[in-house]
KOLLUM-458317 format. One record per residue (C-alpha): residue in three letters; x, y, z. Coordinates in steps of 0.25 Angstrom, whole numbers. Example, Ala and Ser with C-alpha at 12.3 -4.5 7.8 and 13.67 -1.06 7.14 Angstrom:
 type    px    py    pz
  Ala    49   -18    31
  Ser    55    -4    29
//
This chain:
 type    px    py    pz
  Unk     0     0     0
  Unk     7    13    -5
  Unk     7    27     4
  Unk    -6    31    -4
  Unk   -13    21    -1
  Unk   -10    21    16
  Unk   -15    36    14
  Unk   -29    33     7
  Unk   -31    22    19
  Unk   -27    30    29
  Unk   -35    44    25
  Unk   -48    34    23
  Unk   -47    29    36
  Unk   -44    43    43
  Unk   -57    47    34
  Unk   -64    36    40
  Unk   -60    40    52
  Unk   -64    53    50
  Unk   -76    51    46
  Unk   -80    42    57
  Unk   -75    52    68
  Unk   -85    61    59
  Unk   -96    53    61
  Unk   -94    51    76
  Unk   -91    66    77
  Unk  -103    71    71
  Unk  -113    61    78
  Unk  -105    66    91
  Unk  -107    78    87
  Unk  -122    78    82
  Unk  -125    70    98
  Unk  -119    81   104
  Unk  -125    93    99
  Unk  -138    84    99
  Unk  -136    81   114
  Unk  -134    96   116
  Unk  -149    98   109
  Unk  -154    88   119
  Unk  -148    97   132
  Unk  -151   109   126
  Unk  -165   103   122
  Unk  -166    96   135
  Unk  -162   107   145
  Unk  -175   114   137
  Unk  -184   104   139
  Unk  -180   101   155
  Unk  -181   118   156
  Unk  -196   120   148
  Unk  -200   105   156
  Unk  -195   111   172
  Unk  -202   124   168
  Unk  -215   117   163
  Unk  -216   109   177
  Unk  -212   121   186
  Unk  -224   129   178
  Unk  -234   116   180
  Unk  -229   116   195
  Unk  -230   133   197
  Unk  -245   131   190
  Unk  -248   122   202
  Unk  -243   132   212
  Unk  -232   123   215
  Unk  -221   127   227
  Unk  -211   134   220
  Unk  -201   125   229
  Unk  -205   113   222
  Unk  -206   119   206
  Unk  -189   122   209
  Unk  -189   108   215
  Unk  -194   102   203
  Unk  -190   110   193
  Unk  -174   107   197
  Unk  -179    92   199
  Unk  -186    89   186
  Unk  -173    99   180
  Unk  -162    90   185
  Unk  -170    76   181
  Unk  -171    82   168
  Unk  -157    86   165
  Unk  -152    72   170
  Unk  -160    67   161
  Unk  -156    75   149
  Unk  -140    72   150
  Unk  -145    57   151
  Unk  -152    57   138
  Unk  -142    66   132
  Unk  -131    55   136
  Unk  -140    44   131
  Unk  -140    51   118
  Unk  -127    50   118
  Unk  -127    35   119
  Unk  -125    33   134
  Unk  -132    23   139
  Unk  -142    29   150
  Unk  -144    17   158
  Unk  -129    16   161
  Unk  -130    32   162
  Unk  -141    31   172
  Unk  -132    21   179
  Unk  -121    30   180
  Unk  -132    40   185
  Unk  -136    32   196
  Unk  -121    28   201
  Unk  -118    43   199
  Unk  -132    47   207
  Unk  -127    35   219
  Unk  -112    42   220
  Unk  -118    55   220
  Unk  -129    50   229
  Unk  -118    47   239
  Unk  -109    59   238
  Unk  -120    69   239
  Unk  -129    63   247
  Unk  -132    75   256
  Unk  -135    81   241
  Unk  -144    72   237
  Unk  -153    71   252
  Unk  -153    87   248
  Unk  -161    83   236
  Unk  -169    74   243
  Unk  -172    83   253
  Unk  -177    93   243
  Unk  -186    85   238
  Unk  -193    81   252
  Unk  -192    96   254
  Unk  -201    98   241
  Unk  -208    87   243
  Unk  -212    89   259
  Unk  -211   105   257
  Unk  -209   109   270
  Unk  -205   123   265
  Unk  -206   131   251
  Unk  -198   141   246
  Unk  -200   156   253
  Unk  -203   149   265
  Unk  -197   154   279
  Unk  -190   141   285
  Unk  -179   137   296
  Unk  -173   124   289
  Unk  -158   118   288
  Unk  -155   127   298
  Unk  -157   140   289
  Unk  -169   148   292
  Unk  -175   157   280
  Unk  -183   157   268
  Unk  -181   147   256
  Unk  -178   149   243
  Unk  -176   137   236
  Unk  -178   123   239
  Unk  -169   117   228
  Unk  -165   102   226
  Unk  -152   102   236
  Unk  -153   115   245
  Unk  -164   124   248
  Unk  -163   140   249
  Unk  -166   148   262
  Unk  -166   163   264
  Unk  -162   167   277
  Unk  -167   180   284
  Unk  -154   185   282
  Unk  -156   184   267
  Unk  -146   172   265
  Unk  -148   160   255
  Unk  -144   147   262
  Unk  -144   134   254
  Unk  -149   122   265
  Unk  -148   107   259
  Unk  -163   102   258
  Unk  -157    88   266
  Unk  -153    98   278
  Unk  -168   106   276
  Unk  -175    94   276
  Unk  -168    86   288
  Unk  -170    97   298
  Unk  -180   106   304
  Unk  -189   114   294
  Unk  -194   125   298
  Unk  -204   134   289
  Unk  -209   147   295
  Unk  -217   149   282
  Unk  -227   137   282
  Unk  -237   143   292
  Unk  -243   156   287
  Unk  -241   163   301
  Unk  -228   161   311
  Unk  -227   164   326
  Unk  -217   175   333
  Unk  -209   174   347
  Unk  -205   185   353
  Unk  -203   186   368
  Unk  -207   199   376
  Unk  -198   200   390
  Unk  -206   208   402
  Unk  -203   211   416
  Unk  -206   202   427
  Unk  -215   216   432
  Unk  -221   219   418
  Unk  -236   213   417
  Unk  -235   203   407
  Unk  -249   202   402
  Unk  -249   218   398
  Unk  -238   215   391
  Unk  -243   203   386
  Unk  -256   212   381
  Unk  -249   223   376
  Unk  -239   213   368
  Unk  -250   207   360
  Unk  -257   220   358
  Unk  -246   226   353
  Unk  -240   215   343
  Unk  -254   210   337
  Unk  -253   225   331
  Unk  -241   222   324
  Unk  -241   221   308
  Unk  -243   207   301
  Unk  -245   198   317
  Unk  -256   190   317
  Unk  -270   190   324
  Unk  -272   177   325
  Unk  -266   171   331
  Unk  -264   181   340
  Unk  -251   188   347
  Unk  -247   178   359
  Unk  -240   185   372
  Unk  -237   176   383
  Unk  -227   174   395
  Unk  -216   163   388
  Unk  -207   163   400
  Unk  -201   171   412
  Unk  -187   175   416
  Unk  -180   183   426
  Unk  -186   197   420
  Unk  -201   193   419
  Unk  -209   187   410
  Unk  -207   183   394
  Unk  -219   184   384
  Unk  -218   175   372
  Unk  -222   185   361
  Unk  -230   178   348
  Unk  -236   187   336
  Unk  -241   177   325
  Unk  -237   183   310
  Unk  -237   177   296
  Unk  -223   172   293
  Unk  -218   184   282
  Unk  -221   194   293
  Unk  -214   186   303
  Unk  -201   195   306
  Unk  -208   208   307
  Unk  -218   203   317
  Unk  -206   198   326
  Unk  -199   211   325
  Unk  -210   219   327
  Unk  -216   211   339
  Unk  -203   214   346
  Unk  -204   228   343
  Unk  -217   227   348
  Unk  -211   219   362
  Unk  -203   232   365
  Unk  -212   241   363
  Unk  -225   236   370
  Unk  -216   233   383
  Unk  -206   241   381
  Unk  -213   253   389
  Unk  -226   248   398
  Unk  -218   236   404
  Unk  -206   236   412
  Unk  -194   233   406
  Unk  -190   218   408
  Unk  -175   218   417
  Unk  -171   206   423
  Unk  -174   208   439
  Unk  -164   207   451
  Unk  -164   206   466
  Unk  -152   211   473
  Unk  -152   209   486
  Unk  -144   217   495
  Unk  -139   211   510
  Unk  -132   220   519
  Unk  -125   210   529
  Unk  -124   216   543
  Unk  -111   214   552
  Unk  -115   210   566
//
């Protein structure tokens, strides 16, 4: 076989080469921006499909807590399931992928398993609804109003206007308490008096003076009583009733009100000593 001869064998098979690397290129090629049409396609689809069961769920006058809930549940389920038909497009098999998923979920499972009691916590959260956002609560040892209840964590405004993120396991686990839930809410103040003050004057006068404050309710009505005595006289528990968004304006001016009614008919409550004197006598 002369030179010309190797070179006419050599370009055909680098042509057939060529051609083959084309083909499998191309097909490639054409997967790829197909699979991309399907992600663009699909992310559509999953967008117009969360925002058509959020408006179904808002037509029922459903809990804006749950509609975020489902809406990032339905969200993540669909997503998972758009890369695993993506991939089966691509020729994987889906019962091996789903496998993999499973031995991936069971490691994950065990590393995060604080994450995932989160999750299932915000779904007994949902479920059980023993709070919903805007309400005033005291839980996870954070005190405020919530935000958000999202899948992991839930979202509480302190008084202090500070955002504080509380893991839904550590909400759920511990004392809940929601200020909210009742339409109208109890305030303890205490009212100190003198041992030599009349404490049903005062008592009279107290319960005048606070029913006329702005936003405390008639019914029920304003309780004064005696809750205890100390060394300087008696104490009086102190009790307007109020609807919970006019809660901190009764307190403060019930305790205006405190000083003011006593603070000039009644003596002034000081702790009371007895010195006695002895004057020894020589013999």
């Amino acid at each position: 076989m002369d030179d010309t001869n190797i070179i006419n064998v050599g370009t055909e098979k680098f042509n057939a080469l060529w051609a083959t690397v084309s083909q499998y290129a191309l097909a490639f090629g054409v997967k790829i921006l197909v699979a991309i049409l399907f992600w663009v396609l699909g992310r559509w689809l999953i967008s117009f499909a969360v925002g058509l069961v959020e408006k179904a769920l808002a037509r029922q006058s459903v809990d804006p807590t749950v509609l975020r809930y489902v809406g990032s549940f339905i969200t993540v389920t669909l997503n998972i399931l758009l890369v695993v038909g993506i991939l089966g497009y691509f020729g994987v098999q889906t019962t091996s992928l789903a496998a993999l998923i499973a031995a991936i979920g069971l490691a994950i499972g065990m590393a995060w398993s604080g994450l995932l009691a989160n999750l299932a916590a915000g779904g007994f959260i949902i479920v059980l609804r023993p709070f919903k956002v805007g309400d005033f609560v005291s839980a996870g040892g954070v005190t405020g109003t919530v935000k958000e209840i999202g899948l992991f964590a839930t979202a509480i405004n302190t008084p202090d206007n500070v955002l504080t993120l509380v893991g839904n396991n550590k909400i759920f686990s511990d004392t809940i308490q929601n200020f909210t839930h009742n339409t109208f809410r109890r305030v303890d103040l205490k009212a100190q008096l003198s041992g030599a003050a009349d404490y049903a004057a005062a008592a009279a006068v107290l319960k005048e003076r606070i029913a006329a404050i702005p936003n405390v309710l008639s019914d029920p009505p304003v309780d004064v009583e005696i809750l205890e005595f100390n060394l300087v006289g008696p104490v009086l528990a102190v009790r307007p009733y109020c609807h919970n968004d006019n809660y901190w304006q009764v307190y403060f001016d019930t305790n205006r009100t405190i000083k003011e009614a006593l603070g000039t008919d009644f003596p002034a409550p000081m702790p009371a000593q007895t010195v006695i004197v002895q004057q020894s006598t020589s013999g």
